[in-house]
C-alpha positions, -999 to 999 in steps of 0.1 A, spaced: 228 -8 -161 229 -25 -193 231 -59 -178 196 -54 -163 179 -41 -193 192 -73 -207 171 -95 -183 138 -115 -195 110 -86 -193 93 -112 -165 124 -112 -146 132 -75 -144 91 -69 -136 96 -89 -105 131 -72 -94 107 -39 -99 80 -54 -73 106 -62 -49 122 -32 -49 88 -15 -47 76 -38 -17 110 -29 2 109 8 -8 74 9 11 78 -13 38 111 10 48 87 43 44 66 25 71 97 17 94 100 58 91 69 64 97 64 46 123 98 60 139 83 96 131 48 89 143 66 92 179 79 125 170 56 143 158 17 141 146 3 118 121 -7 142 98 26 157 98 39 124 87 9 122 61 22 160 48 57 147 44 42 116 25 25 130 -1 41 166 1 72 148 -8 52 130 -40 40 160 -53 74 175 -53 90 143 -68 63 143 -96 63 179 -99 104 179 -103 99 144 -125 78 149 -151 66 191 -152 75 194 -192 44 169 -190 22 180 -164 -2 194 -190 -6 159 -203 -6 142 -170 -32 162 -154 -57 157 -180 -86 129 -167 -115 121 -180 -126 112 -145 -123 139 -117 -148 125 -94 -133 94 -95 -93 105 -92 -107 125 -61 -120 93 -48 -93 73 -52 -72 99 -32 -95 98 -8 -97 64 -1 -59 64 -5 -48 89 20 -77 75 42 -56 38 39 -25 57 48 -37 75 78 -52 43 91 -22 26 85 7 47 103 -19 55 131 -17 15 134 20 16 128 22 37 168 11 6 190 18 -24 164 48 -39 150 60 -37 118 51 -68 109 15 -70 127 5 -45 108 16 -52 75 4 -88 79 -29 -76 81 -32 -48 58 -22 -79 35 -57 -86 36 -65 -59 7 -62 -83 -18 -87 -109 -2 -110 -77 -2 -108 -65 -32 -121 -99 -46 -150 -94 -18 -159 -61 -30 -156 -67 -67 -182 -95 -61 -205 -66 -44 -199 -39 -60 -190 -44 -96 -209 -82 -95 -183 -100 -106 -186 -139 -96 -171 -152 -66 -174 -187 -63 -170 -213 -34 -130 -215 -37 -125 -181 -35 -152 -178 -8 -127 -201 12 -101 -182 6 -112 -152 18 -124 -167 49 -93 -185 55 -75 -151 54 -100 -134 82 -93 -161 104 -54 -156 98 -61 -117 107 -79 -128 138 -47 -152 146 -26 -120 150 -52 -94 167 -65 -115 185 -95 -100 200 -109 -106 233 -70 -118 244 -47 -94 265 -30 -86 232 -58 -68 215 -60 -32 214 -83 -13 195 -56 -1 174 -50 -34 161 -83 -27 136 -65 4 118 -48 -16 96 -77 -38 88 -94 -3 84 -63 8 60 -67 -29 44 -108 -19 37 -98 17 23 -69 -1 0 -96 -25 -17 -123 5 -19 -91 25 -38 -82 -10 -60 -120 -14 -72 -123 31 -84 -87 18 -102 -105 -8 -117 -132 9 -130 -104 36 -147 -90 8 -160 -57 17 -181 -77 42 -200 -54 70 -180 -20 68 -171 -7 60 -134 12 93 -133 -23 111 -132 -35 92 -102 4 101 -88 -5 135 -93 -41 140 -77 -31 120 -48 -5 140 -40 -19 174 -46 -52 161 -25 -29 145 1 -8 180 8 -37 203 7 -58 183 32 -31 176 54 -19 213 44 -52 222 68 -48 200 97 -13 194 101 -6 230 117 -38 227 136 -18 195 153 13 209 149 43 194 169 76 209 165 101 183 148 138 182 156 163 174 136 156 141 133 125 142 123 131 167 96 149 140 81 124 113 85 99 137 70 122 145 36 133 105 38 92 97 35 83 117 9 114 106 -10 113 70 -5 75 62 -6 74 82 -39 104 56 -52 80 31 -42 53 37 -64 75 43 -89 93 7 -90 57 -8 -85 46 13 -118 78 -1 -137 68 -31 -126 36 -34 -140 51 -18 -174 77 -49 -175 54 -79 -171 17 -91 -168 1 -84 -133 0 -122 -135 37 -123 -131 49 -100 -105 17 -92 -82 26 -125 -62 58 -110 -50 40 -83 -32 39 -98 -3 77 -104 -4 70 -67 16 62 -91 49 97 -102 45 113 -67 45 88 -54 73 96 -81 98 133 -73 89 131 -35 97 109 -44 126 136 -63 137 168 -40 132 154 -10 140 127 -17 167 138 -56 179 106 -65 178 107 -102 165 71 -114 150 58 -140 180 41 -176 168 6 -165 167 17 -138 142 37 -158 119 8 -178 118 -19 -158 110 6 -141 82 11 -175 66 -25 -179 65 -33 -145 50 -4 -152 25 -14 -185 16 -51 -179 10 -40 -147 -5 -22 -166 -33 -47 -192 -37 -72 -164 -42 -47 -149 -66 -46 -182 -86 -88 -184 -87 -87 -150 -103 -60 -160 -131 -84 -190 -142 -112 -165 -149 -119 -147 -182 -113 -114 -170 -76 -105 -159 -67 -95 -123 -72 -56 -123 -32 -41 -129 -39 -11 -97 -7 -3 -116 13 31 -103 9 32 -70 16 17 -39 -6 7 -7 -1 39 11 
């Protein structure tokens, strides 16, 4: 691969958050194939069961180093919040389409400016404001409520969304004092043990299939995190974070090959909305003195 460690640094960064963005919007196509084979937390064990094995398998000549934080309390927050974004998520992922879903887990962004204003009193101003509301009313485009096509599950992924920007702000209050592969590693040894205790309460017996979706999860959401982390390493957050939501692309594109479910009008409306106030927001934050926070290492779920 010399020909890509050749590229600009910006240019590779943003081949990194694509291939992050499509690594995890694939791990939701499985989940959401497995979530009708077995029981969410079984999926949830195979997500972050598989990470901790990656990690372990990845980088145990370092673990001593890698385990070491400074913050304990707040790593086992941040996997809390994390694992509570991804259950809400693929519970979602059972009754919505791929690209439902991912539209309005999009949201995190627009919430994480919300609840850096409230809880770390950073200023929000008028603009922004806007924005944020711009990006409800495109989430209400695509639930819906009070319309035949509302369901209650429709609010999961607003849920996962709400967990996602709780996560972003603990990350931001780390800061890059501690390396991503830390906040790898406590989310997947807090992941597996809690789901260690209530997946074979639920228990569903997988097949074959679903064997393979479970080692497929694990493998390819832990892929994920890592491109997003290589990503951040490349270029300045400034640089790449827009291309996240390149991940709508890719989830309307597995939603489409594997389930046929094409994205109706009111969807791809409310998604242009949440993507277009979510990169106007994006832009607000660049003027401002302080950089966008780098949640660097680690994907959405």
């Amino acid at each position: 691969m010399i020909w890509f460690s050749r590229l600009p640094d910006h240019t590779r960064g943003i081949l990194f958050m694509l291939a992050s963005v499509s690594a995890f919007s694939f791990m939701d196509a499985l989940a959401k194939m497995l979530g009708q084979r077995v029981d969410i937390s079984q999926v949830l064990l195979a997500r972050y069961g598989g990470q901790l094995v990656v990690v372990l398998v990845l980088f145990g000549a370092s673990l001593r180093v890698i385990a070491r934080t400074a913050h304990p309390y707040l790593q086992l927050l941040r996997a809390v919040l994390q694992l509570s974004a991804a259950g809400s998520f693929f519970i979602g992922l059972k009754s919505l389409g791929l690209a439902e879903a991912t539209a309005v887990g999009d949201l995190a962004p627009l919430f994480i400016t919300l609840l850096a204003a409230v809880v770390l009193g950073e200023k929000v101003g008028p603009r922004r404001w806007a924005g944020i509301i711009a990006a409800l009313f495109g989430a209400l485009l695509i639930i819906r409520p009070g319309t035949e096509v509302f369901t209650p599950q429709a609010l999961w992924p607003l849920m996962a969304a709400l967990c996602l920007a709780g996560y972003a702000i603990v990350t931001r209050h780390i800061g890059t004092r501690e390396s991503p592969m830390t906040a790898l590693l406590y989310s997947g040894i807090f992941g597996t043990v809690m789901m260690g205790f209530v997946a074979p309460v639920r228990w569903v017996q997988p097949d074959g299939t679903a064997i393979w979706l479970m080692a497929a999860i694990g493998i390819v959401g832990t892929v994920g995190q890592l491109m997003m982390i290589r990503a951040y390493m490349s270029a300045p957050a400034s640089s790449v974070a827009p291309f996240s939501y390149a991940g709508l692309l890719t989830a309307t594109l597995w939603g489409v090959l594997f389930f046929g479910n094409w994205p109706d009008y009111w969807t791809v409306a409310g998604a242009l909305v949440i993507v277009g106030a979510g990169l106007y927001v994006w832009q607000r934050e660049m003027r401002q003195p302080v950089a966008v926070a780098q949640e660097v290492g680690e994907g959405p779920r």
